[in-house]
C-alpha positions as CSV (number, residue, x, y, z in Angstrom):
1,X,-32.7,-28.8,-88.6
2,X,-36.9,-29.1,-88.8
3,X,-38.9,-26.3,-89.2
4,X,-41.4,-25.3,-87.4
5,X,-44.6,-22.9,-88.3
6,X,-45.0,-19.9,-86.3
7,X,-48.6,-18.5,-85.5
8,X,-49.2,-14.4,-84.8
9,X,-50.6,-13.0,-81.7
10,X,-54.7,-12.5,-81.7
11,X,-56.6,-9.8,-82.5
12,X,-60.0,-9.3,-82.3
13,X,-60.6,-8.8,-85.8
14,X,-59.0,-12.1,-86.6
15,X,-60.4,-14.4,-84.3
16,X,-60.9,-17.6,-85.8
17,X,-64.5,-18.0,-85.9
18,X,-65.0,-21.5,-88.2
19,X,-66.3,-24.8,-87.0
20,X,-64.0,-27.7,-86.6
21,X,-64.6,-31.3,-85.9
22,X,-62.9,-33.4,-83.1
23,X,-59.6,-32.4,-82.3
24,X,-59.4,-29.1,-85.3
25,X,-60.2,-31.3,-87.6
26,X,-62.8,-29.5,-90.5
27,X,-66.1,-30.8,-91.5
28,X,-67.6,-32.7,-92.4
29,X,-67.8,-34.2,-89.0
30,X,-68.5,-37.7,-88.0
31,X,-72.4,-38.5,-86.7
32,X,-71.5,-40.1,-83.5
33,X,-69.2,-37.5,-82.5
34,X,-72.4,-35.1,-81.7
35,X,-73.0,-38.2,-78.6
36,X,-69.8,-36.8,-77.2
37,X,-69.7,-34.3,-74.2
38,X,-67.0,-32.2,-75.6
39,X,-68.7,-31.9,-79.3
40,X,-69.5,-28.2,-78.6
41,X,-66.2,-27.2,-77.4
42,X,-65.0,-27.2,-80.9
43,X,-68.0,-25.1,-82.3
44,X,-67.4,-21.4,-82.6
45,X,-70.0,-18.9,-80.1
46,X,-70.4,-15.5,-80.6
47,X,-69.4,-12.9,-78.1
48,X,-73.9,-12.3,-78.5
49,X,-74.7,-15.9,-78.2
50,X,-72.8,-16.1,-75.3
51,X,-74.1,-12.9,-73.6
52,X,-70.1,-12.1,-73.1
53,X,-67.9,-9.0,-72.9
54,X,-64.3,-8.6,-73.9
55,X,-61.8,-9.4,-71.1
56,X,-58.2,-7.1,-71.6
57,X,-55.6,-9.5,-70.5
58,X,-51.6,-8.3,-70.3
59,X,-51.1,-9.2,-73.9
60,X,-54.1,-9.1,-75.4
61,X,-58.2,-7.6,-75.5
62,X,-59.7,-11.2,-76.2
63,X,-63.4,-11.3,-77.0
64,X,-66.1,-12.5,-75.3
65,X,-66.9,-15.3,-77.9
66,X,-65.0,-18.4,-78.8
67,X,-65.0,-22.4,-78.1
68,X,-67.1,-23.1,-75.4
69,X,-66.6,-26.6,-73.6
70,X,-69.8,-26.6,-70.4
71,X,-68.5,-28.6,-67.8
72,X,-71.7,-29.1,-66.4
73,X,-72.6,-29.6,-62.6
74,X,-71.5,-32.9,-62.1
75,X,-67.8,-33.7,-60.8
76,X,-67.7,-36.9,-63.0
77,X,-69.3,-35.4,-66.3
78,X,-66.6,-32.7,-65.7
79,X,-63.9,-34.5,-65.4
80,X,-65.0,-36.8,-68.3
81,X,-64.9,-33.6,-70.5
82,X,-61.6,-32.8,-69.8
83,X,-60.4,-36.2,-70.5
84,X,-61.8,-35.5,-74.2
85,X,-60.5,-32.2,-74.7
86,X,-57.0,-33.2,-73.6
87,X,-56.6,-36.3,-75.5
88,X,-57.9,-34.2,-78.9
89,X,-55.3,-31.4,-77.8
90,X,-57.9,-28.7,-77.1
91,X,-55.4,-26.3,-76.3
92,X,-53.0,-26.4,-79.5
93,X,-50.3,-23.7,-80.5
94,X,-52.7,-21.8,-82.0
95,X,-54.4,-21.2,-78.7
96,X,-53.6,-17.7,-77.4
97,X,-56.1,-17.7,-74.2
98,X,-58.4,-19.9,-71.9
99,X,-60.8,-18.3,-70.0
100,X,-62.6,-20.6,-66.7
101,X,-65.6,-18.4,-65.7
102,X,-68.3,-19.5,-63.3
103,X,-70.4,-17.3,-60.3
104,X,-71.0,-18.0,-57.3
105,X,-74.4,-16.4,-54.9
106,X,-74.3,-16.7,-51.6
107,X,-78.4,-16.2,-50.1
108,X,-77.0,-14.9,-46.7
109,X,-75.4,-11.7,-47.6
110,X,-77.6,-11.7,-51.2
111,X,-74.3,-11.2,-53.2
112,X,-72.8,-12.7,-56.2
113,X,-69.2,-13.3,-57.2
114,X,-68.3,-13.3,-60.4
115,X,-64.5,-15.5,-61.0
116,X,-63.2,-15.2,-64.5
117,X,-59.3,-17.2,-64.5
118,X,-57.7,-16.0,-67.6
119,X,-54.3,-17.7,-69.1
120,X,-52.6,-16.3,-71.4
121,X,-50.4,-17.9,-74.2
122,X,-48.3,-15.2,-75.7
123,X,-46.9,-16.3,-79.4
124,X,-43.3,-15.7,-77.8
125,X,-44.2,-19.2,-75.8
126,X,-44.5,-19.4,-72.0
127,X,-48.2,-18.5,-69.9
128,X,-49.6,-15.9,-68.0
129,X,-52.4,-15.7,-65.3
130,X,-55.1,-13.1,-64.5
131,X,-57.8,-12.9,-62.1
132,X,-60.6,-10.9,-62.1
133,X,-63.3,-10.8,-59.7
134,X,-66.4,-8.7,-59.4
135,X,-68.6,-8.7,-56.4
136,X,-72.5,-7.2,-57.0
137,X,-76.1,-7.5,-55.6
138,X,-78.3,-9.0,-58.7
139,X,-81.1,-9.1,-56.3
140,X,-81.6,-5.3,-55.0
141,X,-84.7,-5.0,-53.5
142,X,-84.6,-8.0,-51.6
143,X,-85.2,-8.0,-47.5
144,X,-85.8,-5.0,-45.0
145,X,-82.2,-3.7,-46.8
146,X,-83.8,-4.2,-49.9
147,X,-87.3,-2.0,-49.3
148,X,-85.0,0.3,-47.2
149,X,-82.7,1.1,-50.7
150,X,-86.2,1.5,-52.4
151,X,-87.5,3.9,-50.5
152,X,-83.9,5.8,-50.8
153,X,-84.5,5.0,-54.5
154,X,-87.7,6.7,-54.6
155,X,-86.8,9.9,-52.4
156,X,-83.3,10.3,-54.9
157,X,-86.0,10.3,-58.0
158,X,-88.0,13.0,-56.5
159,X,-85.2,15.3,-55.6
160,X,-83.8,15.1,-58.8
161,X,-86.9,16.1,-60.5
162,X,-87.2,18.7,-58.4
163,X,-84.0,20.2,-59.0
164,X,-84.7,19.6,-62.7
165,X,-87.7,22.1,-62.8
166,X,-86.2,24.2,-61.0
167,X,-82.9,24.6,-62.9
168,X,-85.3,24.1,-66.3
169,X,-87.1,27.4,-64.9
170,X,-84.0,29.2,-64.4
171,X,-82.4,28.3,-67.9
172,X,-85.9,29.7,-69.2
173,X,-85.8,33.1,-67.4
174,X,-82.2,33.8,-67.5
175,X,-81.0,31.5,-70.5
176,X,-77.5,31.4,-71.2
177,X,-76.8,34.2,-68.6
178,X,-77.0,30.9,-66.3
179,X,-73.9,29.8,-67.4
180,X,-71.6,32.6,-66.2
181,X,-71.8,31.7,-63.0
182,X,-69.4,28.5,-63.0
183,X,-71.3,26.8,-59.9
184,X,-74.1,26.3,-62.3
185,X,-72.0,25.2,-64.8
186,X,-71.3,22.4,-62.0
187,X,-75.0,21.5,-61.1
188,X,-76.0,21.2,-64.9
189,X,-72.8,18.8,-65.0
190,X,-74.1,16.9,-62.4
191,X,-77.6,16.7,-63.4
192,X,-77.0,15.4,-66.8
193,X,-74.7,12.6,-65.4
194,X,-77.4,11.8,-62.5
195,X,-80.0,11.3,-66.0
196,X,-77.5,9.3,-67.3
197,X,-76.4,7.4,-64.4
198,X,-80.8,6.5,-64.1
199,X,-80.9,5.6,-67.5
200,X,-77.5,3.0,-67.1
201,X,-79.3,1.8,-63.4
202,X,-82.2,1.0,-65.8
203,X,-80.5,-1.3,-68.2
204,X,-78.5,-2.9,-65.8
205,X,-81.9,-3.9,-64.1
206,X,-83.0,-5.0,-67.5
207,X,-80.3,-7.4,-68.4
208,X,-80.5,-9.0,-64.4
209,X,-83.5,-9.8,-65.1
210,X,-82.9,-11.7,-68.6
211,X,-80.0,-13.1,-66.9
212,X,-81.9,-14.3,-64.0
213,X,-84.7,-15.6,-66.1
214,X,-82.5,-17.0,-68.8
215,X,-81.0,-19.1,-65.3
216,X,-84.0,-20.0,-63.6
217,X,-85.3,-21.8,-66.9
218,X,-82.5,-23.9,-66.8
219,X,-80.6,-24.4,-63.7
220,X,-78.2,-27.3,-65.4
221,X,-76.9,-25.0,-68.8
222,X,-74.4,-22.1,-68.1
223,X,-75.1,-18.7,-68.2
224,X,-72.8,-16.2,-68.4
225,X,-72.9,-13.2,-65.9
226,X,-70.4,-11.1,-67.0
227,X,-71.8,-8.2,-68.4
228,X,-74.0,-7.8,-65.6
229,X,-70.6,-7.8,-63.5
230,X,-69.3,-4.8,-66.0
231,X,-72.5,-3.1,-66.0
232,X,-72.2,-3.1,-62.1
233,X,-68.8,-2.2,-62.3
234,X,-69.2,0.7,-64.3
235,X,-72.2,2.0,-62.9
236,X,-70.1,2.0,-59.4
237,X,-67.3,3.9,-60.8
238,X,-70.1,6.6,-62.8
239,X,-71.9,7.0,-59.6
240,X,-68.4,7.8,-57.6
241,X,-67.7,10.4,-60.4
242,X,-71.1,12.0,-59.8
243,X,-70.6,12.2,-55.8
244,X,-66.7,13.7,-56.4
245,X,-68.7,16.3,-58.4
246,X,-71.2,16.9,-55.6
247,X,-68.7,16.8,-53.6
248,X,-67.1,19.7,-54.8
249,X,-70.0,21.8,-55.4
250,X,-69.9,21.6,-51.0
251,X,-67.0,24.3,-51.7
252,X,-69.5,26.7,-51.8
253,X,-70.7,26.4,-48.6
254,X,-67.2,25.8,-47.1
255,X,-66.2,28.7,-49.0
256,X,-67.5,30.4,-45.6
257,X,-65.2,28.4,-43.3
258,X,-62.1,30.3,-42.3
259,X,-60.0,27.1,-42.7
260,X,-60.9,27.0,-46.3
261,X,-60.6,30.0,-47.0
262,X,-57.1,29.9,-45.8
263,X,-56.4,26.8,-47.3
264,X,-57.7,28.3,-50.6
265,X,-55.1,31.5,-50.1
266,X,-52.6,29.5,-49.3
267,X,-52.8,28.2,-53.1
268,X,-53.4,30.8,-54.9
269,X,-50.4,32.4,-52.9
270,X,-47.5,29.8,-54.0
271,X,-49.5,28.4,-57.2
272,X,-46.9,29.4,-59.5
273,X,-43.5,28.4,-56.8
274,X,-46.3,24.4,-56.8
275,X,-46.2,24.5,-60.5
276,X,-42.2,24.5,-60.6
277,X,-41.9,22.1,-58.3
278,X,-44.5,19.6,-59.8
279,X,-42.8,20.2,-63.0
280,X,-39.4,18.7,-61.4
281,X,-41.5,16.2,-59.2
282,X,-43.0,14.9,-62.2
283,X,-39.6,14.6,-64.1
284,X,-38.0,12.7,-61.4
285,X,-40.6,10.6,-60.8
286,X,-41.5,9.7,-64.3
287,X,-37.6,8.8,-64.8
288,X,-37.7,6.1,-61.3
289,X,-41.0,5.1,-63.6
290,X,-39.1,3.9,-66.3
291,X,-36.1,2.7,-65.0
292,X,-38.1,0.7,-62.8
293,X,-39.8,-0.7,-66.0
294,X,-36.7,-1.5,-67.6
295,X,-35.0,-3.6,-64.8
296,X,-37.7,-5.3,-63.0
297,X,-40.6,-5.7,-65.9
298,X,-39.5,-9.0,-67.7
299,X,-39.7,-10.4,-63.5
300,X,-42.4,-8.6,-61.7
301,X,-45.9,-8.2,-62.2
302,X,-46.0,-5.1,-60.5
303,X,-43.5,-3.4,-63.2
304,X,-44.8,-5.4,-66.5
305,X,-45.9,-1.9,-68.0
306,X,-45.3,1.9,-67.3
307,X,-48.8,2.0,-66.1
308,X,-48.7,-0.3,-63.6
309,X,-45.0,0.5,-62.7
310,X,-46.4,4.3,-62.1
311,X,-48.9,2.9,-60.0
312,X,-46.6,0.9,-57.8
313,X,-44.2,3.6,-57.4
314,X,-47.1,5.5,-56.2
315,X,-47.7,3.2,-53.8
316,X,-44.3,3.2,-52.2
317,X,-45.0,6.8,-52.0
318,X,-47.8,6.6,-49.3
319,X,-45.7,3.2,-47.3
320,X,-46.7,0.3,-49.4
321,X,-43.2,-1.1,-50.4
322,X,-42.5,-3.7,-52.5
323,X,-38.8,-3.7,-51.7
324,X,-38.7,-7.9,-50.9
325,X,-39.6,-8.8,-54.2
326,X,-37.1,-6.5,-55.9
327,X,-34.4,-7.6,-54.1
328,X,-35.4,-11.1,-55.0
329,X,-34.9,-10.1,-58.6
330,X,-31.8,-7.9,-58.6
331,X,-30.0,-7.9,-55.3
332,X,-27.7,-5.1,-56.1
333,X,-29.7,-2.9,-58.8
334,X,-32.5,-2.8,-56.2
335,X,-30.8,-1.4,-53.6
336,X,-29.4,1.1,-55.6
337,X,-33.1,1.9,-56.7
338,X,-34.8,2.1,-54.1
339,X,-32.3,4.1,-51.8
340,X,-31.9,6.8,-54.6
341,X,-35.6,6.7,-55.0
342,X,-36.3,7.3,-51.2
343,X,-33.5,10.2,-51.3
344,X,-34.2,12.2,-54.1
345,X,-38.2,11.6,-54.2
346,X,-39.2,11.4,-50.7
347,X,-37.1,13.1,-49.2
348,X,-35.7,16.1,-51.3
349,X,-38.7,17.0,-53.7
350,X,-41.2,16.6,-51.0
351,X,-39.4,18.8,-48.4
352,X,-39.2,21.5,-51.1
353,X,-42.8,21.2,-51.9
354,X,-43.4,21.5,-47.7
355,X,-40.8,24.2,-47.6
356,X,-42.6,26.0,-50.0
357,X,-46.3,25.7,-48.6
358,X,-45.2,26.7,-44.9
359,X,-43.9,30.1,-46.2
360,X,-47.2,30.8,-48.1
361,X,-49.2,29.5,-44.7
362,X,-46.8,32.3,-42.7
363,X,-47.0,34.9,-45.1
364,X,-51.0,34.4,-45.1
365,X,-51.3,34.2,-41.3
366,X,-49.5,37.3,-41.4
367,X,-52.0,38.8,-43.9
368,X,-54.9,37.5,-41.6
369,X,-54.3,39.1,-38.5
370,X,-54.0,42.3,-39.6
371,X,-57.3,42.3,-41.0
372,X,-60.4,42.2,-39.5
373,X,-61.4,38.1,-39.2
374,X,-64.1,37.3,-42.5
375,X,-67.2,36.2,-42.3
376,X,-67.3,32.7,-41.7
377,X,-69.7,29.5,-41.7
378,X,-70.1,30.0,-37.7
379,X,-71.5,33.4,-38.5
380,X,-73.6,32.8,-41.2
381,X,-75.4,29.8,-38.9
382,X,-75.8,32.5,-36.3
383,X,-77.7,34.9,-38.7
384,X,-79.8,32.2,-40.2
385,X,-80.8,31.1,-36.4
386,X,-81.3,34.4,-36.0
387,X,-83.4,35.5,-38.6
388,X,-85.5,32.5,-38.4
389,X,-86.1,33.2,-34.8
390,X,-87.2,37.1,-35.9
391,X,-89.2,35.4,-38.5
392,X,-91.1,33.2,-35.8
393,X,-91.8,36.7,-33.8
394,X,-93.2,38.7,-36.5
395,X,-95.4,36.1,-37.0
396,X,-96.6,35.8,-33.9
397,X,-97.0,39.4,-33.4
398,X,-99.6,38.9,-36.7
399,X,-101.8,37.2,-34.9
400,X,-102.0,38.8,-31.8
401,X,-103.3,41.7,-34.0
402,X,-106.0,40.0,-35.6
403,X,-107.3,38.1,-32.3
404,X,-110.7,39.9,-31.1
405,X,-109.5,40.8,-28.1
406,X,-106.1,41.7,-28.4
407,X,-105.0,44.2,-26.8
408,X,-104.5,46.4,-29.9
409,X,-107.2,45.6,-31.2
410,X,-109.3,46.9,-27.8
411,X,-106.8,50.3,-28.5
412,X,-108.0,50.6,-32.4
413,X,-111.9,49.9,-31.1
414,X,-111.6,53.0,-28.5
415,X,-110.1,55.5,-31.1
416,X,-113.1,54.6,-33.5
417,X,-115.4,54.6,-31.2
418,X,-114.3,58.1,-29.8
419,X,-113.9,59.5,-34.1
420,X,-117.7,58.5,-34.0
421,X,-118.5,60.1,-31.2
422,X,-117.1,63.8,-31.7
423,X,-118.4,63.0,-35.4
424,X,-122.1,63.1,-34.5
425,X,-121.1,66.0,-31.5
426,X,-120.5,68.2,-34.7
427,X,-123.1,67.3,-36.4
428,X,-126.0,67.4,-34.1
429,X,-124.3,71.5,-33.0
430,X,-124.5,71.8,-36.7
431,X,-128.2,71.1,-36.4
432,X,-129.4,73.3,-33.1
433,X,-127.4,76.2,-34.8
434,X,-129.4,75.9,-38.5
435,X,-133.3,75.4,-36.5
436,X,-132.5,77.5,-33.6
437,X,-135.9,79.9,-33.6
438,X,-136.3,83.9,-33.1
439,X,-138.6,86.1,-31.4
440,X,-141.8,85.6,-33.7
441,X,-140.9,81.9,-32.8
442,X,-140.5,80.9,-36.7
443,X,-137.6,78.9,-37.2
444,X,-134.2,80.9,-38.3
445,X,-132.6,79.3,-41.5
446,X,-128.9,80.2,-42.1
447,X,-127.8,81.4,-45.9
448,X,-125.3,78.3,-47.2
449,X,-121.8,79.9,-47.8
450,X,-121.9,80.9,-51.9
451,X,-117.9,81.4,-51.9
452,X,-117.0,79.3,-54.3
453,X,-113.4,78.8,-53.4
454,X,-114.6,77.9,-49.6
455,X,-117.2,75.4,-51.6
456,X,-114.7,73.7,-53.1
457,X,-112.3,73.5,-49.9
């Protein structure tokens, strides 16, 4: 019986990363073999060289480095180059993954597509494919679209620095009394991921740009794209986390809408009765989880792991079945899954979690019309309406009371006209009585009052 030598699984950390000659051969290597078109397919490149990101396959996290073999532009050079790598057996037993990347731009819709085909060969023998495909926009400010997304861009900047100042001011004046209130816990949160989410837009834009220099010096050599295709991709998936967030900081202002505030009774009502019932739900459904795992993982893709299976399972929860392919597998064991599934999952648990929020909803109607209806988001537009309409009156009232001839203004004019008047009445009287003469026809002078009291009153 021969014997054969068994190779482990990769790792990362134990990448081969020497320099072989034609067909693994080591070094030193022949002269003439550097005239050949696949003498850099057996030379080891750097995940940095290569501008590459890991790729996390079914088996394996594989590195973005390895042996690169460019197969050029040209259907004939290409197909030359794979004539060399087969005949030298470039894919041996040691080889645990090929990876065929390329991108593709189309000018119309200014998009590109990054393709990365990924086989796997596991150490336990056989293969396994995975896709992945990123779509992004390298060029964004391109077009009317383009200039229209600056401009957004631009508005977006200034908002946030506004709100920045103010909250700054606020943290300042109130410090960490701020943080009591839990809706500014929530705009903080959101701030500091917007600054983050800027400075990840910014390095995306930087490394586009290398990348698109790097190909515009050389439209013949490969360059790889795929960290501009992660950066995307994670920038995409920061950016949805960031409007969730905003999106829940609208509570507040629905927090005036009767619905919600119904809705938000309703909870707190059977919160501990939803609590039970997930507690069972998630038992249940966790055990369909594995036992899916278990019979149809080893044949279907959409069971290979207990993530995956959780996610599929979730899926025939909302209507997307996958019954076909399980019957395919295990006619009888599938059956028997699925209709138990649909029973005690669908049909059971989810009635008792409905049963359960239709008596809080009664019980909270109830509650409701006996008191007087709150004050909801209808109302509070009314008010603001309305005090922005009083507003615009009072200041229109202002100025008709500064014009010249206003008609109050005519009305303050005649009172002070008429305080004058009486005013120097009095004080001429004052005058005839003081130089009125007597007989001998000198003028009389009246004595000044000496009481001191009626002096000083």
């Amino acid at each position: 019986m021969a014997s054969r030598t068994c190779y482990k699984g990769y790792q990362i950390s134990q990448e081969d990363d020497h320099n072989y000659c034609l067909g693994w051969k080591d070094g030193p290597c022949p002269a003439d073999e550097i005239l050949l078109l696949s003498s850099s397919a057996w030379q080891f490149t750097s995940s940095a060289d290569l501008w590459g990101v890991p790729l996390l396959g079914d088996y394996s996290l594989y590195g973005g480095g390895g042996y690169v073999a460019d197969m050029g532009v040209n259907y004939d050079v290409s197909l030359q180059t794979l004539e060399e790598l087969k005949s030298n057996s470039w894919i041996d037993r040691k080889t645990r993954g090929v990876m065929v990347e390329f991108t593709l731009y189309n000018s119309n819709i200014n998009l590109f597509a990054y393709v990365s085909l990924l086989v796997e060969f596991p150490d336990t023998g056989g293969t396994n494919q995975f896709t992945f495909i990123q779509i992004f926009r390298a060029y964004q400010h391109h077009g009317s679209l383009g200039m229209f997304i600056f401009l957004c861009e631009i508005v977006f900047l200034i908002s946030i620095f506004v709100c920045c100042v103010k909250m700054t001011r606020s943290l300042i004046k109130r410090k960490l009394e701020v943080f009591d209130d839990r809706w500014q816990i929530l705009n903080w949160a959101c701030i500091v991921l917007t600054v983050i989410a800027i400075a990840m837009y910014c390095a995306r834009w930087i490394f586009t740009s290398l990348t698109l220099d790097a190909f515009q010096k050389n439209n013949y050599k490969f360059v790889n794209f795929s960290h501009i295709a992660v950066w995307d991709e994670v920038l995409a998936s920061f950016i949805s986390f960031i409007v969730f967030l905003c999106t829940i900081r609208l509570m507040q202002i629905l927090s005036y809408n009767n619905r919600i505030t119904q809705l938000v009774a309703v909870l707190n009502h059977c919160s501990q009765d939803l609590i039970g019932c997930a507690l069972i739900f998630g038992i249940v459904f966790f055990a369909y989880v594995l036992v899916g795992y278990l019979l149809f993982g080893r044949s279907l893709s959409s069971y290979r792991n207990v993530l995956i299976a959780m996610t599929t399972i979730t899926n025939a929860l909302i209507g997307r079945n996958s019954i076909t392919n399980l019957i395919e597998v295990t006619p009888v064991f599938a059956q028997f899954y699925y209709v138990t599934f649909v029973f005690f999952v669908m049909w059971v648990l989810m009635t008792m979690i409905n049963a359960t929020l239709n008596k809080s909803i009664s019980i909270i109607r109830q509650q409701q019309r006996q008191h007087v209806a709150p004050f909801g988001i209808h109302d509070l537009a009314v008010r603001m309406f309305k005090d922005f309409v009083a507003s615009l009156r009072s200041n229109q009232s202002k100025k008709n009371d500064f014009k010249p001839n206003g008609p109050k203004h005519r009305m303050n004019q005649q009172t002070t006209d008429k305080y004058l008047n009486d005013v120097l009445t009095e004080e001429l009287v004052d005058l005839d009585v003081q130089t009125e003469p007597n007989q001998d026809g000198e003028a009389l002078q009246t004595e000044p009052n000496q009481d001191k009291n009626s002096h000083m009153n």
